[in-house]
DRENDO-1510 file (C-alpha; in Angstrom, 1 decimal, always signed):
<recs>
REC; n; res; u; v; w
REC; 1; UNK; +56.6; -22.9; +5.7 .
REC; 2; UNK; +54.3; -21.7; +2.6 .
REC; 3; UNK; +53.5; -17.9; +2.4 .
REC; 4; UNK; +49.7; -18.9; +3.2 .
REC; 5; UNK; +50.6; -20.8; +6.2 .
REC; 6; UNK; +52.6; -17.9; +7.4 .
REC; 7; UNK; +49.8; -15.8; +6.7 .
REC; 8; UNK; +47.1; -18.5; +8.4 .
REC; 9; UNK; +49.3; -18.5; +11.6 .
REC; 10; UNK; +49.8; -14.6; +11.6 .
REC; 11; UNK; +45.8; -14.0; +11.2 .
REC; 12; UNK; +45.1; -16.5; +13.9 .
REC; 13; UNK; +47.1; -14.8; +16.4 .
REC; 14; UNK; +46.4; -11.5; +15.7 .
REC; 15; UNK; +42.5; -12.3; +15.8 .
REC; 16; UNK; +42.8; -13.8; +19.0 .
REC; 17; UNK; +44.9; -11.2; +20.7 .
REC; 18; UNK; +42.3; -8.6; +19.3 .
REC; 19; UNK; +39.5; -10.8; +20.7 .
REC; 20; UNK; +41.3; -11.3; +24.5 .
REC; 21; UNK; +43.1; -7.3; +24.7 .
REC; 22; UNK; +40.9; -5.5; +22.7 .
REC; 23; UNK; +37.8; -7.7; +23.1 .
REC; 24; UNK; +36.9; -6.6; +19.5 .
REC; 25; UNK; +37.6; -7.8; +15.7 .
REC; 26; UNK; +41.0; -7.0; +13.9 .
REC; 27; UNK; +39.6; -3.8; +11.4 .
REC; 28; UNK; +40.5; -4.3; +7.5 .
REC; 29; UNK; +43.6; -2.4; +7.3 .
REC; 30; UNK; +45.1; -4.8; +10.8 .
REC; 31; UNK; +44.1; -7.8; +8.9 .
REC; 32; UNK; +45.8; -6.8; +5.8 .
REC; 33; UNK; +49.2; -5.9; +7.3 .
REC; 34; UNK; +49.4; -8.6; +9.7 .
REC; 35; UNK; +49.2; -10.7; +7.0 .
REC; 36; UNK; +51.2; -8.5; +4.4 .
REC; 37; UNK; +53.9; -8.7; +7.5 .
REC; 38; UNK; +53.7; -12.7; +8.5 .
REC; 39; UNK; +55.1; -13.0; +4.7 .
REC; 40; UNK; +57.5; -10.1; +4.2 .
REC; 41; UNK; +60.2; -12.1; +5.5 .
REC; 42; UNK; +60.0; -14.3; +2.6 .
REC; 43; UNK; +59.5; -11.4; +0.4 .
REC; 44; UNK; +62.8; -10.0; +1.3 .
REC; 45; UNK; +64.9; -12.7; +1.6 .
REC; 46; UNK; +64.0; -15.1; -1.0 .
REC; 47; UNK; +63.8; -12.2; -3.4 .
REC; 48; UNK; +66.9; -10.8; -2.4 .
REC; 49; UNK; +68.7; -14.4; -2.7 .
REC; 50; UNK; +66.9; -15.9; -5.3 .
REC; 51; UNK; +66.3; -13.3; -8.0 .
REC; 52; UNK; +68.7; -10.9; -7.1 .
REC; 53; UNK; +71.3; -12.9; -5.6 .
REC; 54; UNK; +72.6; -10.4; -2.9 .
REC; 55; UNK; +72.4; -13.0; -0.5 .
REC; 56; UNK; +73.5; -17.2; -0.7 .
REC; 57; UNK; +70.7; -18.2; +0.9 .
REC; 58; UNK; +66.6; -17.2; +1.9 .
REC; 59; UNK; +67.3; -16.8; +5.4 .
REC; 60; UNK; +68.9; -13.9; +5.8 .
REC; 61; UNK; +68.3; -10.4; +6.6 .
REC; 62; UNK; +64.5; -10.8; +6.9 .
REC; 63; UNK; +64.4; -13.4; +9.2 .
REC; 64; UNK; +67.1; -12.2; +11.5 .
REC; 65; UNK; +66.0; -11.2; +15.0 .
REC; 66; UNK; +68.4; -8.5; +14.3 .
REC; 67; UNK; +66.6; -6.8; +11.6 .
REC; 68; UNK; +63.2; -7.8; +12.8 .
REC; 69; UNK; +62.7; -6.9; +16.3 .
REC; 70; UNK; +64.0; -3.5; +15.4 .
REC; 71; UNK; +61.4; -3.5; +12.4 .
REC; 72; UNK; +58.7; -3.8; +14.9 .
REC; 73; UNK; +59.6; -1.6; +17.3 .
REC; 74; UNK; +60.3; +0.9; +15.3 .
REC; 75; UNK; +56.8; -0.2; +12.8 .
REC; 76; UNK; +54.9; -0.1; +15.8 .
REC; 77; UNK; +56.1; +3.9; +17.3 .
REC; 78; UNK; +55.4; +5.1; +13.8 .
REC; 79; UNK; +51.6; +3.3; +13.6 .
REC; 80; UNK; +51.0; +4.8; +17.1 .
REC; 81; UNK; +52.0; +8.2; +16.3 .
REC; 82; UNK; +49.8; +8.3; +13.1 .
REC; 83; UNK; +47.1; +6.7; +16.1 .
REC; 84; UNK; +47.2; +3.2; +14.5 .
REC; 85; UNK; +48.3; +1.7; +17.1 .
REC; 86; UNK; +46.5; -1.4; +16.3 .
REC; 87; UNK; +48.2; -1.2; +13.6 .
REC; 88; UNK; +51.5; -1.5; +14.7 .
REC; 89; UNK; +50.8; -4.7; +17.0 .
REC; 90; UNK; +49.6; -6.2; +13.8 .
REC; 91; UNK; +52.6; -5.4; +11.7 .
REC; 92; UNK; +54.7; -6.8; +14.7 .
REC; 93; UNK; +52.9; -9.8; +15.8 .
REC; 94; UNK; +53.1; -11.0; +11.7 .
REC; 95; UNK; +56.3; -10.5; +11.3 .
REC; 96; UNK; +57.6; -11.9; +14.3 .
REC; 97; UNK; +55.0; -15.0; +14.2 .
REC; 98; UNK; +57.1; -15.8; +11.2 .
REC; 99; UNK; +60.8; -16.5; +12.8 .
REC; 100; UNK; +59.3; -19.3; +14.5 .
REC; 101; UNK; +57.2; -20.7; +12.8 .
REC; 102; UNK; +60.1; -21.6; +10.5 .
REC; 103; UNK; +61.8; -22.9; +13.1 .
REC; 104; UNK; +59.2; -25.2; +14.6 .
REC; 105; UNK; +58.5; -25.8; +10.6 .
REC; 106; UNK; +62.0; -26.7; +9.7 .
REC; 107; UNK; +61.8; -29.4; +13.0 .
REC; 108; UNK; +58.6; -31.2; +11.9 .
REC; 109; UNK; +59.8; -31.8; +8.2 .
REC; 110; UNK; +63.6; -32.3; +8.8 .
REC; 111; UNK; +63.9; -33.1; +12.3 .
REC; 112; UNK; +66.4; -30.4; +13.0 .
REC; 113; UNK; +65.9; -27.8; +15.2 .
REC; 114; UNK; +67.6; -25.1; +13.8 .
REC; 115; UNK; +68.4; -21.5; +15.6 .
REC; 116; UNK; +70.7; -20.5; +13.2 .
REC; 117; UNK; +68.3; -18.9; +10.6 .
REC; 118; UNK; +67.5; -16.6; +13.1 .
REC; 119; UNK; +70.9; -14.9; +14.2 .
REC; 120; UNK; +72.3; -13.8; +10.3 .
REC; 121; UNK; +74.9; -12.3; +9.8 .
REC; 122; UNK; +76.2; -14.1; +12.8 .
REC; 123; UNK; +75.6; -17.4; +11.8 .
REC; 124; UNK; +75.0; -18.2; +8.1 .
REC; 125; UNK; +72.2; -21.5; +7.5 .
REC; 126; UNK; +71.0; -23.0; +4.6 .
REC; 127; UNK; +72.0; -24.5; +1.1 .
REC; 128; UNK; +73.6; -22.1; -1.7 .
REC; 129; UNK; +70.3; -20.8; -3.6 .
REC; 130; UNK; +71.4; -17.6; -4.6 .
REC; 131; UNK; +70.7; -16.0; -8.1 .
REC; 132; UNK; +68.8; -19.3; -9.3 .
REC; 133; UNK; +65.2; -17.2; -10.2 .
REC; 134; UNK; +62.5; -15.9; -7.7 .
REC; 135; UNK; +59.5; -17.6; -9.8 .
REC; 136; UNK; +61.4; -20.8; -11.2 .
REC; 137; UNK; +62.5; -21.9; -7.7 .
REC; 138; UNK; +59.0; -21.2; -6.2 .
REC; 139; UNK; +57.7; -23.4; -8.9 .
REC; 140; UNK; +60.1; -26.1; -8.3 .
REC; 141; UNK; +59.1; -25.9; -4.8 .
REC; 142; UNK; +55.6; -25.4; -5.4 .
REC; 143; UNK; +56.0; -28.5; -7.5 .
REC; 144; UNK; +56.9; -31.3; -4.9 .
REC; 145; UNK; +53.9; -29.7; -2.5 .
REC; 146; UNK; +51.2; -30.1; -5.0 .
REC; 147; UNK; +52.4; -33.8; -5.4 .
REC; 148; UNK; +52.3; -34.4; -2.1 .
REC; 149; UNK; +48.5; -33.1; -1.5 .
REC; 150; UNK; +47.9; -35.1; -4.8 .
REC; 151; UNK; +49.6; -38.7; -3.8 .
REC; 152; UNK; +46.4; -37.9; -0.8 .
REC; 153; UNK; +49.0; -39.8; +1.5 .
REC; 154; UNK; +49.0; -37.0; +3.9 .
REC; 155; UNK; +51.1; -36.2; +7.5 .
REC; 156; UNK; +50.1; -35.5; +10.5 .
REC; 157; UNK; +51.3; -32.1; +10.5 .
REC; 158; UNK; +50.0; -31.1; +6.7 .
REC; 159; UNK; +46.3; -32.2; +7.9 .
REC; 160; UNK; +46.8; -29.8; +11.5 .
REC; 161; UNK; +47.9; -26.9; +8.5 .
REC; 162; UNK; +44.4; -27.8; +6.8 .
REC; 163; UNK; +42.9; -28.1; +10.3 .
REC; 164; UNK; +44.9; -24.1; +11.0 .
REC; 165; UNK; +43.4; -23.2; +7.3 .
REC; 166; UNK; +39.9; -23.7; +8.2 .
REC; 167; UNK; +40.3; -22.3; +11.5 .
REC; 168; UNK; +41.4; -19.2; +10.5 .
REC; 169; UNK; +39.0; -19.2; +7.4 .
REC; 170; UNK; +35.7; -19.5; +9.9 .
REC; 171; UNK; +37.7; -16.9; +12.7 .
REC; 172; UNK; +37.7; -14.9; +9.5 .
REC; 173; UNK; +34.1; -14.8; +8.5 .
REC; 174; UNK; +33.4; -14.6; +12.4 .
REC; 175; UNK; +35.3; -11.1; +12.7 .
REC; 176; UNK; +33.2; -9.9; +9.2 .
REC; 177; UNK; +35.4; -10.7; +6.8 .
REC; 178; UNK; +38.1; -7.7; +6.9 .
REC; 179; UNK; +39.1; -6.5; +3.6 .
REC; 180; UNK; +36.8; -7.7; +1.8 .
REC; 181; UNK; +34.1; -5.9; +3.9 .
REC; 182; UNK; +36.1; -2.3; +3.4 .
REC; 183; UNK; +36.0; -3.2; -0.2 .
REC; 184; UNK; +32.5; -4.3; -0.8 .
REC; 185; UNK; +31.6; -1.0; +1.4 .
REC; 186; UNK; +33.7; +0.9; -0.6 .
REC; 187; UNK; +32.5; +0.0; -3.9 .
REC; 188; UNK; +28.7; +0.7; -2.4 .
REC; 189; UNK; +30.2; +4.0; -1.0 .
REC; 190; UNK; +31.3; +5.1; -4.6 .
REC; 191; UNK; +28.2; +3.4; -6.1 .
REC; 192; UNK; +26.2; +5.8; -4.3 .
REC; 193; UNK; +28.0; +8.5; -4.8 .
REC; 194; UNK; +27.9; +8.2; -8.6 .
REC; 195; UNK; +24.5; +7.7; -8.9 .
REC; 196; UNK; +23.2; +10.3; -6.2 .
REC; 197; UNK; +25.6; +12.9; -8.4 .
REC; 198; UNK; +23.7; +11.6; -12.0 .
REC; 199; UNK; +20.3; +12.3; -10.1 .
REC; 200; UNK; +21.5; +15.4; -9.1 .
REC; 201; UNK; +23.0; +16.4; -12.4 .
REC; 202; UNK; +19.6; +15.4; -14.0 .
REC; 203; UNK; +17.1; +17.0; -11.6 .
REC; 204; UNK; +15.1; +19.5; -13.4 .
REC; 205; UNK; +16.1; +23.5; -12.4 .
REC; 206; UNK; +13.3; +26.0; -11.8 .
REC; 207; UNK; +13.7; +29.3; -13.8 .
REC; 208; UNK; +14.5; +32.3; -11.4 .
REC; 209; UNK; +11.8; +34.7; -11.7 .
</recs>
């Protein structure tokens, strides 16, 4: 699965689980890290495999349920002691919204439902990739996707990803747009603060008598 898709899937179910528990929008910094965490497993391992070449394959140490249900646990104690607990279920509903979906992923496009990726280093899945280039082999990957929304001859399950896309995009504008919001408010925050400190600096001073 793409890093957007993983991201598309991670927003949607963080939003909704904010909507039903919380009965409120995800804030800016819970819609960033759930979907900074929904790609992080692709971040380490395809980095760590492909560029650095520590490990043979991109399914590895980040998507092991070894590494990443301690990850969240552990993510999600430290966010609630800092009193962002929302937080923490966003980091650990991204991140663990991603094991599956590669699975379910890997089932549609190959037809084989495969566990394995989940359970490193118990069981080891997937073709030898190590060391060939983080940015070349995401091109090369890249590559054969682009020509397959350009042939317009398009599957069943790439049309319910665009179907996901837009869902997520109009769930997104519904909850106010976090992250951009923070920033826009941001920017106006330091907007006014430069220009009410010019006025200020500017304001004629009355001689003490």
């Amino acid at each position: 699965m793409w890093p957007w898709e993983h991201a598309i899937v991670g927003y949607l179910a963080y939003s909704v689980f904010c909507h039903l528990y919380y009965r409120d929008s995800p804030g800016g910094l819970e819609a960033f890290t759930v979907v900074f965490a929904s790609v992080l497993p692709d971040l380490i391992d395809k980095t760590l495999s492909w560029e650095v070449g520590v490990f043979d394959t991109g399914y590895a140490l980040g998507h092991s349920v070894f590494f990443a249900v301690p990850l969240a646990i552990v993510g999600g104690a430290a966010a609630r002691s800092w009193g962002r607990t929302r937080t923490g279920v966003a980091l650990g509903l991204g991140y663990l919204f991603h094991l599956p979906a590669d699975v379910v992923d890997g089932y549609v496009r190959g037809g084989i439902l495969e566990f394995g990726i989940l359970f490193w280093p118990v069981r080891t899945v997937g073709s030898q990739e190590g060391g060939v280039g983080l940015v070349s082999e995401f091109l090369h990957f890249f590559g054969e996707y682009r020509s397959e929304l350009l042939a317009g001859d398009l599957s069943a399950y790439v049309w319910v990803q665009v179907g996901m896309g837009v869902a997520a995009l109009l769930l997104w504008l519904a909850d106010g747009a976090p992250v951009l919001r923070e920033c826009i408010l941001g920017c106006k925050r330091l907007v006014v603060a430069a220009v009410g400190g010019r006025t200020a600096s500017n304001a004629p001073t009355r001689d003490r008598k």
